[in-house]
C-alpha positions in Angstrom: 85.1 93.4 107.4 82.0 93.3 105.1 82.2 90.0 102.8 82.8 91.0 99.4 79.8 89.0 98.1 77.9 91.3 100.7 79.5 94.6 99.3 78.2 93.5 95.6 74.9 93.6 96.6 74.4 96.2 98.3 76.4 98.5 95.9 74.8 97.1 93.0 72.4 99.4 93.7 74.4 102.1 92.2 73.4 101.1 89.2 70.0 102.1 90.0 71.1 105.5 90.8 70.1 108.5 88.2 71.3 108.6 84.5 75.1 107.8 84.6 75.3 111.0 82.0 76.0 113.2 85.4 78.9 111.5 86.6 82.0 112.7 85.2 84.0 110.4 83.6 87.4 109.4 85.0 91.0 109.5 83.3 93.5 108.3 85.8 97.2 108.4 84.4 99.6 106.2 86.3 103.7 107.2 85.4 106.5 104.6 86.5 109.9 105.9 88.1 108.6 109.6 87.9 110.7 111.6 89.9 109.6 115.0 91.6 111.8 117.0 88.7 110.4 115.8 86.0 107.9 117.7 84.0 108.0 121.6 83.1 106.1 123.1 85.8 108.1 121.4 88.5 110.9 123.3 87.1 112.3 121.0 84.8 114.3 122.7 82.1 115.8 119.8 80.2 112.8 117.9 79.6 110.1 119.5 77.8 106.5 118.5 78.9 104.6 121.4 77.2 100.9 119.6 77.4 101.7 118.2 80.7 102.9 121.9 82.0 99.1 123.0 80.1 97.0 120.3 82.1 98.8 121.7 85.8 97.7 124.9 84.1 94.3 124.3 83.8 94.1 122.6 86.9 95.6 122.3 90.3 99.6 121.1 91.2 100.4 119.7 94.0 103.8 120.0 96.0 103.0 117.6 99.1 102.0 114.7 97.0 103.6 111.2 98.2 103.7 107.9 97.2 102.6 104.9 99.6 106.1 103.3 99.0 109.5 103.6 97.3 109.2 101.1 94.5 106.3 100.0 92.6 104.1 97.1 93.0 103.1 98.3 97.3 102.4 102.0 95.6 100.3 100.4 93.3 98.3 98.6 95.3 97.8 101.3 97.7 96.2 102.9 94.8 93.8 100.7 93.8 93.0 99.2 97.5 92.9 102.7 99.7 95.0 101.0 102.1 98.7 101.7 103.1 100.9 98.4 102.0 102.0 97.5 105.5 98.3 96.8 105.9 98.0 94.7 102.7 101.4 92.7 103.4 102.3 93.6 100.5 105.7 95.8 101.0 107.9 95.2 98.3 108.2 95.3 94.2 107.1 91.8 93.1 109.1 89.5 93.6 111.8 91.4 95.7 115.4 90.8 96.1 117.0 87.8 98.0 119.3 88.5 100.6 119.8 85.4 102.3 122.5 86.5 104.7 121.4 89.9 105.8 121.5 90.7 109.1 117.2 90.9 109.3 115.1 88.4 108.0 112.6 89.8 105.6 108.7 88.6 106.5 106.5 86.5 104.4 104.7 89.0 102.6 102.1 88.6 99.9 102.7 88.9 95.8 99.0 89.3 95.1 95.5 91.6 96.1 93.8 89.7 97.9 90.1 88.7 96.0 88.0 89.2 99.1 88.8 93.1 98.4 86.8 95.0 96.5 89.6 97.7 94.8 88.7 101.0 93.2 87.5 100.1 89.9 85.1 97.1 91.4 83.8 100.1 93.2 83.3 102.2 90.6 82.2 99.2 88.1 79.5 98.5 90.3 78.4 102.7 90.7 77.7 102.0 86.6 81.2 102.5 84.9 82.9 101.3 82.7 86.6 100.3 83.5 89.9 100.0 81.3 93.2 99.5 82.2 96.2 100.0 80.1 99.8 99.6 80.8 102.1 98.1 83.5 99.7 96.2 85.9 102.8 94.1 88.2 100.5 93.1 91.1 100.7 89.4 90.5 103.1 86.4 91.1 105.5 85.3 88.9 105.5 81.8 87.5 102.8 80.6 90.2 99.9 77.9 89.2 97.5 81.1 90.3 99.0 84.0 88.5 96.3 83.9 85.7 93.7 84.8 88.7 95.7 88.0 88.9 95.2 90.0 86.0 93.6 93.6 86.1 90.5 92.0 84.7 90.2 89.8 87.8 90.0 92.9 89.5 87.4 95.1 88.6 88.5 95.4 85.3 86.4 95.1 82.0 89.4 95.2 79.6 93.4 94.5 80.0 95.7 96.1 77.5 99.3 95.5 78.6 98.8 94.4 81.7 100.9 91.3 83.4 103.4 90.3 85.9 106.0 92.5 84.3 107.7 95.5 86.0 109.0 96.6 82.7 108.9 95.8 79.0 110.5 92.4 78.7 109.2 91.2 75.3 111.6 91.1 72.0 111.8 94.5 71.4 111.2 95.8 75.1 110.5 99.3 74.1 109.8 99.2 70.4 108.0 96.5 68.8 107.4 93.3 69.3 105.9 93.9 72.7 104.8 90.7 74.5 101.7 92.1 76.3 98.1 90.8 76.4 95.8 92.4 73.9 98.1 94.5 72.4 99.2 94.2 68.8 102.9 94.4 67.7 102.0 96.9 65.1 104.9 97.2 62.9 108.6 97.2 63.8 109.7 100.1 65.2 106.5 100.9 66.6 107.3 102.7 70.2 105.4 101.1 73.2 104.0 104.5 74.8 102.3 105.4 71.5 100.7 102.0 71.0 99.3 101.9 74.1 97.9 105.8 73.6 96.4 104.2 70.4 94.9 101.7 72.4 93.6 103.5 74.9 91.9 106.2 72.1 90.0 103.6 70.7 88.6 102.7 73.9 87.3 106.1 74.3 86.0 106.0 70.6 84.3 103.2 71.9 82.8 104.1 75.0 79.0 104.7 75.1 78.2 108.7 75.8 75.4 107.6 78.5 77.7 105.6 80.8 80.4 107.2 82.3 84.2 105.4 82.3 87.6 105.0 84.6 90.0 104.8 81.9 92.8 103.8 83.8 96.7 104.4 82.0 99.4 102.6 83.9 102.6 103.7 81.9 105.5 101.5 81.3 107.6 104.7 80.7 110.4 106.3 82.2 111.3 102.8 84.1 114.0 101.0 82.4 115.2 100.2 80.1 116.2 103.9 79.1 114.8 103.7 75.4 112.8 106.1 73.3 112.5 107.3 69.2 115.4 107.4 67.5 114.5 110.9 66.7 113.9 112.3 70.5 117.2 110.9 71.5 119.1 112.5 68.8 116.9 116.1 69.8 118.4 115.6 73.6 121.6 114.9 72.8 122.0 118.1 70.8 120.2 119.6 73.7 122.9 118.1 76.3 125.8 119.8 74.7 124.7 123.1 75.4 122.9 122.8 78.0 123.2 124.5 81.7 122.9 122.1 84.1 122.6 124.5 86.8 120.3 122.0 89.1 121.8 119.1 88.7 119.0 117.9 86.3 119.4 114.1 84.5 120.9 114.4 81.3 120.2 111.5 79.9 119.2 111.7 75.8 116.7 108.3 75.7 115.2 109.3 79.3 114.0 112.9 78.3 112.7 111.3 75.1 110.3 109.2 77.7 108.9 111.8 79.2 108.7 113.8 75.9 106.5 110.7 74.5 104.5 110.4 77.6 104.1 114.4 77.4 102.4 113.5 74.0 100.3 110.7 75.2 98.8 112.8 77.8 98.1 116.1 74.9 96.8 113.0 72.9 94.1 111.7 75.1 92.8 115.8 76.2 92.5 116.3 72.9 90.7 113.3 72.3 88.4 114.3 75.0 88.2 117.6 73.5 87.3 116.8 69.8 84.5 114.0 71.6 83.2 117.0 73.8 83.1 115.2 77.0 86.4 116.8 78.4 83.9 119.1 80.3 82.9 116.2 82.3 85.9 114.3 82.9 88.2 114.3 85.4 92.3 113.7 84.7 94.7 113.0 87.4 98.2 112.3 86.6 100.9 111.2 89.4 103.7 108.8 89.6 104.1 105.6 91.5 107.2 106.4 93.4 110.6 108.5 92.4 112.9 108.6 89.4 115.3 105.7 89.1 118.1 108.5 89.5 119.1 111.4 92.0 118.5 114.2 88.9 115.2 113.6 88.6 114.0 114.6 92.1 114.6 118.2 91.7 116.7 118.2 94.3 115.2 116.0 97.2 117.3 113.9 98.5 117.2 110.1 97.0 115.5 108.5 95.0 113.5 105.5 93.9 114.1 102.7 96.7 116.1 104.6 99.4 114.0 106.0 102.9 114.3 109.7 101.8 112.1 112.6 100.2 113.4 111.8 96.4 112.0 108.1 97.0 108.3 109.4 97.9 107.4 112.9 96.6 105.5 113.0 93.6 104.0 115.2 91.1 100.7 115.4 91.7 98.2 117.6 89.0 94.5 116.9 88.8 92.3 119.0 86.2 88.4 118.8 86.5 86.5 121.5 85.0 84.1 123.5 86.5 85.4 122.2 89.7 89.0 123.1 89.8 90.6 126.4 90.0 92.9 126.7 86.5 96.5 127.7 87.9 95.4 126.4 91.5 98.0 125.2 93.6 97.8 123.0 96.8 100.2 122.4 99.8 97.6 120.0 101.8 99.6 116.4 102.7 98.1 113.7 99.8 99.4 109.9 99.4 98.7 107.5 96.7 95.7 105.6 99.6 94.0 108.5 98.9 92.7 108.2 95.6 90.1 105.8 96.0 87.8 107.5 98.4 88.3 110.4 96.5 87.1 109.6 93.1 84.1 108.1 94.6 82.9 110.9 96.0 84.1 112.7 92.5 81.7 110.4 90.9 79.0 110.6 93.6 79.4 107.4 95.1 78.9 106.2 98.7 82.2 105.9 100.5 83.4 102.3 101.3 85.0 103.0 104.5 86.1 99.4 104.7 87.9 99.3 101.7 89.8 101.9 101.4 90.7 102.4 105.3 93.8 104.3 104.6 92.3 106.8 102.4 91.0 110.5 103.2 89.2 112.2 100.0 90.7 115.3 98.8 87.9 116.2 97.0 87.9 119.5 99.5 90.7 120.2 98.5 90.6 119.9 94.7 87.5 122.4 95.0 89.2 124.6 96.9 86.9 123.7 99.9 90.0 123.1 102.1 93.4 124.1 101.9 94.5 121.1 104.3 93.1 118.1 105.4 92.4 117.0 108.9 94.7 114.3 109.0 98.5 115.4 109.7 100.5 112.2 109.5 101.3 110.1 106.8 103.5 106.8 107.1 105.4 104.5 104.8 107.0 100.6 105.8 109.6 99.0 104.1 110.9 95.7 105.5 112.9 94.7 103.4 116.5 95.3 101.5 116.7 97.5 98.3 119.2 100.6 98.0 118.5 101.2 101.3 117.5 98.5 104.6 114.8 97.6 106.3 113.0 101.1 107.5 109.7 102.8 108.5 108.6 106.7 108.4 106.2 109.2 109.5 105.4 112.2 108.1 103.5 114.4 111.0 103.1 118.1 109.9 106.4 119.3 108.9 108.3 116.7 110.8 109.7 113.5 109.4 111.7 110.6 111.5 113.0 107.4 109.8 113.3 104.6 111.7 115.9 101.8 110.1 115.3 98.3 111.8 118.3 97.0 111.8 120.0 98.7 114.5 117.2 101.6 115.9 119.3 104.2 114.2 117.2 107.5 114.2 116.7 110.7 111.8 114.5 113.5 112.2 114.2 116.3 109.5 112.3 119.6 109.8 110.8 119.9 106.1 109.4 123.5 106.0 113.3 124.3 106.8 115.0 121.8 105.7 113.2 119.9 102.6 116.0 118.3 101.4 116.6 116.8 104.5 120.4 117.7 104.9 120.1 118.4 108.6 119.5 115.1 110.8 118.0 116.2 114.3 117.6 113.2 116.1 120.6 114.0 118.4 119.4 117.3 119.1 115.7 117.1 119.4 115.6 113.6 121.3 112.0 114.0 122.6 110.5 114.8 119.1 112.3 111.9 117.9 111.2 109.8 120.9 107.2 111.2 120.0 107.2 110.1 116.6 108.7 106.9 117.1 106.3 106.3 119.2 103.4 107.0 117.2 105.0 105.4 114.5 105.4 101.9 116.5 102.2 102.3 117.6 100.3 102.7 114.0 102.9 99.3 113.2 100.4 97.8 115.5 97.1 99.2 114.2 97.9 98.0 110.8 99.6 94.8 111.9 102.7 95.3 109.9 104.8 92.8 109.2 108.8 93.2 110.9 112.0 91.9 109.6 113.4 89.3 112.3 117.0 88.1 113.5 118.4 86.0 110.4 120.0 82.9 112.2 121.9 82.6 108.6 123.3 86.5 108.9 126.9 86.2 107.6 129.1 88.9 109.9 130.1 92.0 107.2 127.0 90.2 104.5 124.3 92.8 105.9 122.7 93.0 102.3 121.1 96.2 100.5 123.4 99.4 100.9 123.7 101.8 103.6 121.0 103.1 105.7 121.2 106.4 103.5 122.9 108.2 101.4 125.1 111.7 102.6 123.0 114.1 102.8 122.9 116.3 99.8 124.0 114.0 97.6 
């Protein structure tokens, strides 16, 4: 690997590079918890997400869009670094759970990016923009002498706005104000934590100077718990509830849909904002989720959810708009993870890849033009040694097969997506040489990344095997 002192200067060069007025600025919107189900135009019908449904509209949806991990902190970090978390050792939500007795010991994985990396918005910092982050940052230790070291603007950052060790609100008024966060005032009480931060992040853009393009960079709070939104949005979905046709099992939960109603006005907040500062024409919005809603309604469906091995844990909306460049209404099927983001704004914003950054990472930049339909790669993987609502696994994702691989005992499944997408039929059994080819691919990639394994717990308690079962019945 390249030192990081090395990679500053011989990027810094990018600032040399033509008038920064040609590269399109950036607007990169992070959800928490956001299940596959959510929003309008992946046929949600209680919520109501009409300027989210109007971005996919003038843009491209994706429907094989994954997260690098089940929970949060690993799918962030695969975000920002371009590398899958089994390669960064970090593999789990920071700080984990404890199961002292389970029958696998977990390994000693890492709480923090390391510093010698140089992450996405160091990247684009030194290509000439300017960087803002805004939200739920949660890629730090807790309570460690170091954890100052770890905020965003330690990492490539220029400003911080909400960003710390937390994985949710946690200040007085969690939700509604007082908030606790770094640089963010508590406005006045009853002040609602999604719109503050859209405040915030508005007068950044009011800020920004027109000749030096940005990565505005929103890490929502919202829809992770607690379940809390305007007085006046809950009472508007518990009307809705009473009537309501739940005919796909959708999440009916009043404060929850009021979340994603007030991040569905954030986002028409900020394109308008673009709109009325007539740059929206050169600015690029992507909007995805860091791994799946916190319950089985939200998934549309897939099986799971946030934390378990299965299709509902991983699948995530996925809608990019970028004028000029995108197709409105465009839809794509191509395989996409969360590593993949980093190359590809680079390129977006004309900037030399950093192959040994973001090694996990494929641009999609084809296929956001409409340049490809499907990328080269076929095979997508995901590591999770440790215990959550599910044990200790690994998956692969090769074409339209998927096999799951719990550590514990060896146990197998094997799922045909393009038949069987909700992954009701397990074909290990009955396909024993697939199974055998993709466990074998997959144990080999273990050992190209050097993941870290769970080992024998000498303190395992017999019937104290810690998390739940491997996975849930399927369809359920």
């Amino acid at each position: 690997m390249i030192p990081k002192i090395g990679l500053l200067l011989i990027v810094a060069s990018f600032q040399l590079l033509e008038a920064a007025g040609g590269k399109p600025n950036i607007v990169f919107l992070l959800v928490d918890d956001l299940g596959w189900g959510d929003f309008g135009c992946y046929g949600a019908k209680f919520n109501e997400t009409p300027n989210i449904d109007k971005l996919a509209a003038d843009g491209m949806r994706f429907s094989n869009a994954y997260s690098a991990a089940t929970v949060c902190s690993p799918s962030r970090a695969a975000i920002l670094s371009g590398c899958y978390p089994a390669r960064l050792h970090l593999t789990d939500w920071i700080a984990g759970h404890n199961q002292p007795t389970a029958k696998l010991a977990i390994p000693d994985w890492k709480m923090k990016l390391d510093h010698e990396r140089v992450l996405l918005p160091e990247a684009l910092k030194m290509g000439g923009y300017s960087t803002a982050f805004f939200g739920k940052w949660h890629l730090m230790p807790h309570g460690r002498p170091d954890m100052k070291e770890h905020f965003p603007t330690h990492h490539g950052f220029d400003i911080n706005i909400g960003g710390r060790e937390w994985a949710q609100p946690k200040g007085p008024g969690q939700y509604f104000s007082p908030f606790g966060m770094p640089n963010l005032d508590d406005g006045k009480p009853g002040d609602y934590l999604t719109d503050k931060l859209t405040e915030a992040a508005i007068g950044f853009l009011d800020q920004t100077k027109r000749d030096t393009p940005f990565l505005l960079y929103f890490s929502y709070y919202t829809v992770h718990t607690p379940l809390m939104a305007p007085p006046a949005l809950v009472a508007k979905y518990t009307a809705k509830a009473k009537d309501f046709k739940n005919d796909k099992n959708e999440f009916l939960n009043p404060a929850r849909a009021g979340m994603i109603e007030s991040l569905d006005a954030s986002i028409g907040r900020i394109v308008a904002k673009l709109e009325e500062m007539g740059i929206a024409e050169n600015t690029v919005i992507i909007l995805t989720g860091d791994n799946g809603g916190d319950d089985p309604g939200t998934t549309g469906g897939l099986r799971d959810f946030k934390g378990w091995s299965h299709e509902g844990a991983v699948r995530e909306p996925l809608i990019a708009k970028w004028p000029g460049k995108i197709a409105r209404g465009s839809a794509c099927d191509g395989m996409v993870i969360g590593t993949d983001f980093y190359p590809t704004l680079l390129e977006i914003a004309g900037l030399d890849p950093l192959p040994d950054q973001h090694k996990d990472g494929i641009s999609i930049a084809p296929l956001l033009t409409g340049a490809k339909t499907a990328l080269e790669r076929k095979i997508l993987y995901w590591h999770y040694p440790h215990y959550h609502r599910t044990k200790p696994y690994g998956a692969i994702r090769d074409g339209d097969w998927k096999l799951i691989e719990f550590f514990e005992d060896g146990r197998l499944e094997l799922f045909d997506l393009k038949s069987d997408p909700y992954e009701r039929k397990d074909l290990a059994e009955m396909k024993p040489g697939m199974a055998a080819e993709l466990l074998a691919k997959l144990r080999k990639w273990r050992q190209d990344v050097d993941a870290q394994m769970p080992t024998p717990n000498p303190r395992h308690t017999s019937g104290k095997d810690g998390g739940n079962r491997n996975g849930k019945p399927a369809g359920k």
